[in-house]
MARMARKOL-699270 format. One record per residue (C-alpha): residue number from 0; residue in one letter; x, y, z. Coordinates in steps of 0.25 Angstrom, whole numbers, plus 2048, in hexadecimal, padded with zeros to 3 digits. Layout:
    n  res  east  north   up
  NUM    A     X      Y    Z
...
//
This chain:
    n  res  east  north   up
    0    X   3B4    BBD  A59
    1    X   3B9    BAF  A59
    2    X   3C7    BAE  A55
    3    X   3D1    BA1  A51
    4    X   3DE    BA2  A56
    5    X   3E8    B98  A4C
    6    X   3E5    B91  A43
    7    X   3DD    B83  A46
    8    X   3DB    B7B  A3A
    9    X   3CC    B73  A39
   10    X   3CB    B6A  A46
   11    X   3D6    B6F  A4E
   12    X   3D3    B70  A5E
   13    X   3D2    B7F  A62
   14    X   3D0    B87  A70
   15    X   3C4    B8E  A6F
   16    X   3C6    B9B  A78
   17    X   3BD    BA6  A7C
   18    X   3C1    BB5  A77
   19    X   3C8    BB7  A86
   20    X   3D1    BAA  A81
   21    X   3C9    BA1  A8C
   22    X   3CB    B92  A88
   23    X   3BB    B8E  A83
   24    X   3BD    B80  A7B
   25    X   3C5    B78  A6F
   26    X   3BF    B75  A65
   27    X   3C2    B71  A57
   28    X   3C3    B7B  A4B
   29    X   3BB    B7D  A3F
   30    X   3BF    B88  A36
   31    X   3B6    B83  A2B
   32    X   3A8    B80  A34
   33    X   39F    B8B  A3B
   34    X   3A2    B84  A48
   35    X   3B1    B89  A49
   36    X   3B3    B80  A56
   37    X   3AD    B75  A5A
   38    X   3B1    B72  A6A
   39    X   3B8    B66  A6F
   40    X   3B9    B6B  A7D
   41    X   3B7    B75  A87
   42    X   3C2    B72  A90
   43    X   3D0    B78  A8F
   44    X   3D7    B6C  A93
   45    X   3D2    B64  A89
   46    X   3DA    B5F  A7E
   47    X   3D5    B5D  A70
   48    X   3DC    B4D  A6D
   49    X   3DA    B40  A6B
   50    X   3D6    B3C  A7A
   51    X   3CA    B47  A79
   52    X   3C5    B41  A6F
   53    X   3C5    B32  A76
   54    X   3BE    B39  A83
   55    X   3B3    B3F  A7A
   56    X   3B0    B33  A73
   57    X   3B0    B2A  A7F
   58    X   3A7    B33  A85
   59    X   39E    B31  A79
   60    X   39F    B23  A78
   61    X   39C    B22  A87
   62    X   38E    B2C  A86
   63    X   388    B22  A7B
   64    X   38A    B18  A85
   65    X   382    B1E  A8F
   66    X   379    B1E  A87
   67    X   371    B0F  A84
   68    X   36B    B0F  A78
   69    X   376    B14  A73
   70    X   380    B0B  A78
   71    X   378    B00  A74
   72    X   377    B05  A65
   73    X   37F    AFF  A59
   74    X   37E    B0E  A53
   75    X   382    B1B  A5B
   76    X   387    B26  A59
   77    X   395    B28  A64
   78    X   399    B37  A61
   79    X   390    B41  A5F
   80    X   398    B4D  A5B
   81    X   396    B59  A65
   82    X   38F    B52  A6F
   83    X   39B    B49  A72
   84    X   3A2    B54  A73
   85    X   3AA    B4F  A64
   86    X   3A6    B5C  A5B
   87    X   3A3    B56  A4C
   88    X   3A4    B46  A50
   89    X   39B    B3C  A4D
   90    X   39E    B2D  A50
   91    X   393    B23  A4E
   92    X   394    B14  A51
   93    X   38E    B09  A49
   94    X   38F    AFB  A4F
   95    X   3A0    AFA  A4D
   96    X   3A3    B05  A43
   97    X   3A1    B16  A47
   98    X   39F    B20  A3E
   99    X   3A7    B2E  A40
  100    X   3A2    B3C  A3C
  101    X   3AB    B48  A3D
  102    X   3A4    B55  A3A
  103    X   3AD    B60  A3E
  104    X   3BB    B64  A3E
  105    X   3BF    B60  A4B
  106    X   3BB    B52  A4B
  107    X   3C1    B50  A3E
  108    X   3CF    B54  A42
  109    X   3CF    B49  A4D
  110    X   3C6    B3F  A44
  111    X   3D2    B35  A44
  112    X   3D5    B35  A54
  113    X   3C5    B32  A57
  114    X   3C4    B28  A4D
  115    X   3D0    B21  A54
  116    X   3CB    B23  A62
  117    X   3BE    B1D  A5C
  118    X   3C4    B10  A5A
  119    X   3CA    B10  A66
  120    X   3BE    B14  A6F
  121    X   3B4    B0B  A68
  122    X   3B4    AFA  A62
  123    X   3B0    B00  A52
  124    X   3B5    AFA  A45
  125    X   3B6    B08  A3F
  126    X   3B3    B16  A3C
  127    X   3AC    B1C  A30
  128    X   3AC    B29  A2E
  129    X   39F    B32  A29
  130    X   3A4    B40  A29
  131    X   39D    B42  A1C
  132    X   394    B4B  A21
  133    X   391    B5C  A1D
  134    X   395    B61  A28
  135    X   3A3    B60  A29
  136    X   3A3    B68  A1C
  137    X   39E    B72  A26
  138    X   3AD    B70  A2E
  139    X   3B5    B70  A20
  140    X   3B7    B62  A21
  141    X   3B3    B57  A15
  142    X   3A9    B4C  A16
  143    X   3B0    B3E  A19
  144    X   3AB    B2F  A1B
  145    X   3B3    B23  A1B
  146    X   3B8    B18  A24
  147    X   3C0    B1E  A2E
  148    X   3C5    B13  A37
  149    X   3C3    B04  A35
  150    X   3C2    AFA  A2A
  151    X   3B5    AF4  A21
  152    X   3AB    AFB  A25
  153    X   39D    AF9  A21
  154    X   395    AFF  A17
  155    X   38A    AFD  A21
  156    X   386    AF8  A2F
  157    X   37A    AF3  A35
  158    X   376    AF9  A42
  159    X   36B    AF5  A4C
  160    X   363    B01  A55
  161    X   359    AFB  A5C
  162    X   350    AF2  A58
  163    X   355    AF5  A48
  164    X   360    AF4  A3E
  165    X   368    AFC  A35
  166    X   36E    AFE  A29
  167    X   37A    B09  A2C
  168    X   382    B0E  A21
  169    X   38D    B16  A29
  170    X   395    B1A  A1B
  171    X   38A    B20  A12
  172    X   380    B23  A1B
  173    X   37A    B2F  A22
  174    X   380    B36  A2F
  175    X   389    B29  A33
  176    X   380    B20  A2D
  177    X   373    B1F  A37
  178    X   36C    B2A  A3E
  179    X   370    B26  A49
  180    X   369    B30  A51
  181    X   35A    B2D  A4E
  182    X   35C    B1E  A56
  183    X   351    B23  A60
  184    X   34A    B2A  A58
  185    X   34B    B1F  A50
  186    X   345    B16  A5B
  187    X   33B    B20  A60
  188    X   334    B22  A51
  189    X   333    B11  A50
  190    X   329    B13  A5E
  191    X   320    B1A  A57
  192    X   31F    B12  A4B
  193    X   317    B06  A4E
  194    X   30B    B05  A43
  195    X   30D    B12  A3A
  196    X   312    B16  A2E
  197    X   31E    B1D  A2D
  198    X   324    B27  A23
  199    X   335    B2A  A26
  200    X   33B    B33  A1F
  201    X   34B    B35  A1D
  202    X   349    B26  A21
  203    X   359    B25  A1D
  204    X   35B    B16  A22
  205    X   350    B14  A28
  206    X   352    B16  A36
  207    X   344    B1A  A38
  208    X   33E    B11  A2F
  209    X   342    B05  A37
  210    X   33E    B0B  A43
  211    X   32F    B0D  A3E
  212    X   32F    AFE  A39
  213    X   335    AF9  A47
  214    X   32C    B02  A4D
  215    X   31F    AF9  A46
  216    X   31C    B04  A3A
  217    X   313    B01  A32
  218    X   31A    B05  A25
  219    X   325    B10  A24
  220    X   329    B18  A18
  221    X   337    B1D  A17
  222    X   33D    B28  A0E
  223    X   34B    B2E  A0C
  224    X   352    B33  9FF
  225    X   35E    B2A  9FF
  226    X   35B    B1D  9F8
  227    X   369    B19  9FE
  228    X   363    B19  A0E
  229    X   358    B16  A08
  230    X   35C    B08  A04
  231    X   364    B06  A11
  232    X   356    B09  A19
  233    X   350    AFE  A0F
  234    X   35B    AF6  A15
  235    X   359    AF8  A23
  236    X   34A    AF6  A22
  237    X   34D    AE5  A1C
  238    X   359    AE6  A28
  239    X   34D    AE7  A32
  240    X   345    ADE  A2C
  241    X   339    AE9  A29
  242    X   331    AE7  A1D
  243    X   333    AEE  A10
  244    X   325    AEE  A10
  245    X   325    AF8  A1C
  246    X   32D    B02  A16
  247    X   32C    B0C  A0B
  248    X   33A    B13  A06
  249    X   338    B20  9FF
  250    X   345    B26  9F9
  251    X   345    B35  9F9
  252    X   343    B43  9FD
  253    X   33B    B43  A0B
  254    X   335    B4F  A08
  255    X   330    B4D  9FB
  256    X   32C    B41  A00
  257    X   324    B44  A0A
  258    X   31E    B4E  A01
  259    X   31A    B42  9F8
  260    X   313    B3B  A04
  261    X   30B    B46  A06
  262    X   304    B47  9F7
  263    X   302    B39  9F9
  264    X   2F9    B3B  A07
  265    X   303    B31  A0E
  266    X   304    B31  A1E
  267    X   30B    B2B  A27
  268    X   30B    B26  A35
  269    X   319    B2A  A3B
  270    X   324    B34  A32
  271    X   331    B34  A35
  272    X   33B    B3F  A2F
  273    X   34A    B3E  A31
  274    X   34F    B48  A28
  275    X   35D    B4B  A27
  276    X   364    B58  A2C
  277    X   35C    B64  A25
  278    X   366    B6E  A2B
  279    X   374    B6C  A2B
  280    X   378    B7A  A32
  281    X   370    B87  A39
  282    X   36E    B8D  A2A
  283    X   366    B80  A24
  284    X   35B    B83  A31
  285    X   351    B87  A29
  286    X   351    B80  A1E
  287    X   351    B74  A27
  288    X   346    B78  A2E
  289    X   33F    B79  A22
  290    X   342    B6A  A1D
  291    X   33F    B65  A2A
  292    X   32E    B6D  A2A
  293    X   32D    B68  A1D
  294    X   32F    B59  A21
  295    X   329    B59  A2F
  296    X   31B    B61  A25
  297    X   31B    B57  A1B
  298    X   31D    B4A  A25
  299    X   312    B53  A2F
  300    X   309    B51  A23
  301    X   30C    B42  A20
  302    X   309    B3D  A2F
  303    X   2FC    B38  A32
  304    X   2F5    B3B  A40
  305    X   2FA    B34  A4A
  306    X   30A    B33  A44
  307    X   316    B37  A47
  308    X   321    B40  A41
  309    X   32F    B3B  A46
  310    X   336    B49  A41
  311    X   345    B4A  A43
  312    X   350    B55  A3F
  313    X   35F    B52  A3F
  314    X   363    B61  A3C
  315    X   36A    B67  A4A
  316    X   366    B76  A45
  317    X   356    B73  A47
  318    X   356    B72  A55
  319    X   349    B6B  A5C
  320    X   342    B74  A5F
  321    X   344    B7A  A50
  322    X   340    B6D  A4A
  323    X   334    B6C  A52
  324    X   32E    B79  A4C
  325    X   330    B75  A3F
  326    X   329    B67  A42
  327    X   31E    B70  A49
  328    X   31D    B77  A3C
  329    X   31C    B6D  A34
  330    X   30F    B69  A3D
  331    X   30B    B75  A3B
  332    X   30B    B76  A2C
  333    X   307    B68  A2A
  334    X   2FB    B6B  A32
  335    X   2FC    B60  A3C
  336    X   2FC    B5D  A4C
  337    X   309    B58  A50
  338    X   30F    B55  A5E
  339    X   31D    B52  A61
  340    X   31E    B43  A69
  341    X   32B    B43  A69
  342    X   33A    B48  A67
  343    X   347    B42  A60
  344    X   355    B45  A61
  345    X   362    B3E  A5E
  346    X   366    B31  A65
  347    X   36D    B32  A73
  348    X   37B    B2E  A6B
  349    X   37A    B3C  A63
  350    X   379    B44  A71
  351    X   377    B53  A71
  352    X   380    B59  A7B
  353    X   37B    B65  A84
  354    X   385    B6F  A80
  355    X   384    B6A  A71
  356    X   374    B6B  A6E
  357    X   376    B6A  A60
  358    X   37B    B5E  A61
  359    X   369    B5A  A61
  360    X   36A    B5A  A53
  361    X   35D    B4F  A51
  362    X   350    B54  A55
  363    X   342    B4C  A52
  364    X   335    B4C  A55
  365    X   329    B42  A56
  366    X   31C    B49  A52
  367    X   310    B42  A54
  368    X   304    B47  A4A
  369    X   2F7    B48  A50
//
């Protein structure tokens, strides 16, 4: 039976011991969070301060430059939580500005020492902070945004990656303001989509969009339920100099939407679905997997023969091989002949480390109808 010995208040550093008193780790508390520790370190001689901290985030500054397509990008993501060895931090950059995250305890108590070493490390104008997010209700903690270091900053930002440009609203928009993890994913669907017609769904800004019309698509339909993304994709889309004439914008719900096609005998040459996290925790699973069948069915339905599904889930409880079946299923049920072409995963600045396998959290797959 585990046993606290003290009193730690939320984010303090405690030793972890095993029940013989051997020293295993420190970690941060959580009195309020089913993960009652999260590790910092497994070594004993390790201290929990300012200067850990600086050798972590050097270390994770210098892994994205390994890496060049990261380096090279104007929008990366620098820490990635677990898999830099910072429990519950995000840090992405955006051209001069980053945007922080703090989703657990721990982090939070040494939020104002990382966003001082920040500046130090790295030639930025500012911080903004997005930890307005459900899950640190999960640790006790209240949502938060708001300018965190620095002066003016900008209700929006253009950022290139690759070949096209973006809108990025870092204040209101989702995650930190760009999905930042779908940029290959992002370039692999615009191979494909020379000379077809292209439904996306959850389109959000129009990250796919663009890519299908830089890829040569013949038309693309995009939907979402926010009228307020919405109008930032219709932005993006004159940005790049696409015709409006190119691209139908559907504000509302996917699903009923795609229920509408069907009545209507539409089809459609390449589907993209980029829905957000159906299961927050291990209990929404099922439900999740249900939302997830029901789409992949209904866009199985949609495609012609010859097309392809670009089918992705964001939620870390449905693993691969989970979301496989339920695509399988849909197949199934919808009565086609499918064949996977092709996996997704995150970019290589979201890294999964080896001893943190939750940390593949973005799974996809590229069906091929025949």
């Amino acid at each position: 039976m585990a046993e606290i010995s003290g009193n730690p208040g939320p984010g303090d550093t405690i030793a972890i011991q095993a029940a013989e008193g051997e020293f295993l780790a420190r970690g941060a508390y959580s009195p309020d969070s089913q993960i009652r520790a999260r590790i910092w370190t497994w070594d004993p001689t390790q201290q929990i301060d300012p200067n850990f901290f600086r050798t972590r985030l050097i270390s994770a500054l210098s892994a994205r430059q390994a890496i060049p397509e990261v380096r090279s990008a104007q929008a990366v993501r620098l820490v990635h939580a677990e898999s830099d060895q910072i429990p519950g931090l995000i840090i992405d950059r955006y051209h001069d500005w980053l945007v922080m995250q703090c989703l657990a305890s721990g982090i939070e108590s040494w939020r104002e020492t990382i966003a001082d070493l920040l500046l130090e490390l790295l030639p930025v104008k500012g911080i903004y902070e997005r930890s307005d997010v459900e899950v640190r209700r999960l640790e006790g903690l209240p949502e938060r945004s708001g300018l965190l270091r620095g002066a003016d900053f900008p209700n929006r930002l253009v950022v290139q990656e690759g070949n096209l440009s973006f809108w990025i609203d870092i204040q209101q928009g989702h995650k930190t303001g760009f999905y930042l993890d779908q940029r290959d994913n992002r370039k692999r669907v615009q191979e494909f989509a020379a000379g077809r017609e292209v439904l996306d769904c959850f389109c959000y800004t129009g990250g796919f969009t663009l890519s299908a019309l830089a890829g040569g698509a013949a038309m693309v339909t995009a939907v979402d339920a926010s009228a307020d993304v919405l109008r930032l994709a219709s932005e993006n889309i004159a940005l790049n100099g696409f015709s409006e004439g190119s691209v139908q914008i559907i504000e509302g719900d996917v699903f009923q939407q795609l229920r509408r096609f069907r009545d209507m005998g539409r089809s459609f040459d390449l589907i993209i679905l980029d829905p957000p996290k159906f299961a927050v925790g291990v209990a929404q699973i099922e439900k999740a997997a249900r939302g997830y069948k029901d789409i992949n069915l209904l866009a199985l339905k949609l495609l012609r023969h010859g097309g392809l599904l670009a089918t992705f889930s964001c939620s870390g409880g449905v693993n691969a091989d989970l979301f496989q079946k339920i695509v399988a299923s849909a197949a199934q049920d919808a009565g086609v002949e499918a064949h996977i072409i092709d996996r997704f995963q995150q970019a290589a600045d979201h890294p999964i480390a080896l001893n943190f396998p939750e940390g593949s959290y973005l799974k996809g797959l590229l069906v091929h109808r025949r």
